[in-house]
N, C-alpha and C positions, 0 to 999 in steps of 0.2 A: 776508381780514379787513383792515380799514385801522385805521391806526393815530394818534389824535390828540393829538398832543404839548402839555399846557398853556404858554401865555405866563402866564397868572395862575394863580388858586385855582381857577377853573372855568371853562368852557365850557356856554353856553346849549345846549339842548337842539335849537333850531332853529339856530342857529351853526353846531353840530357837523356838522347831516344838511346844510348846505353847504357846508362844513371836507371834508368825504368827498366832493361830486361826487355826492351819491345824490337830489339835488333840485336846480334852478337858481335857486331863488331864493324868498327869504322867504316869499313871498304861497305857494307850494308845500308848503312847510316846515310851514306854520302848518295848510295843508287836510291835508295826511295825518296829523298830530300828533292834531287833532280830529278825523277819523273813525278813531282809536284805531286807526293801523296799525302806529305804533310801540313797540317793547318798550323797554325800561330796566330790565335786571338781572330782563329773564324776566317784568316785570309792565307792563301796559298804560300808557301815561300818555298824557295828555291835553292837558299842559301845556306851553307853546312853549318859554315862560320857566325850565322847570325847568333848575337848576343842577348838571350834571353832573362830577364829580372824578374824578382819579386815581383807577384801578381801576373804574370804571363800564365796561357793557357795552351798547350799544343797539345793534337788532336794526330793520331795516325791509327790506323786500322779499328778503328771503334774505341779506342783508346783514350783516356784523357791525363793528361799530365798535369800539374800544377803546381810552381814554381812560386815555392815560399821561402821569405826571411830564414 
């Protein structure tokens, strides 16, 4: 499990899967976001842009992320 420490209030949703090394690069980011391979807290999301906080859990090819203070 990797662990992503905020500088702000949040971390984008495609930030984060390049914060963790599990994509190389936005254009990446954004194609498996939309073909709905990414979890966030156990549910699908579709969204690049989604604003992820402390305490958030996403979840991409066996992967787990977790999004701390």
């Amino acid at each position: 499990m990797a662990t992503i420490r905020l500088r702000d209030e949040y971390i984008k949703l495609g930030q984060a899967l390049k914060a963790a090394g599990l994509v190389e690069s936005g254009v990446e980011a954004k194609e498996v976001i939309q073909e709905g391979l990414v979890l966030v807290n156990g549910e699908t999301d579709t969204r690049r842009g989604r604003k992820l906080y402390a305490g958030d859990i996403v979840i991409f090819d066996g992967e787990e992320i977790r999004i701390a203070d």
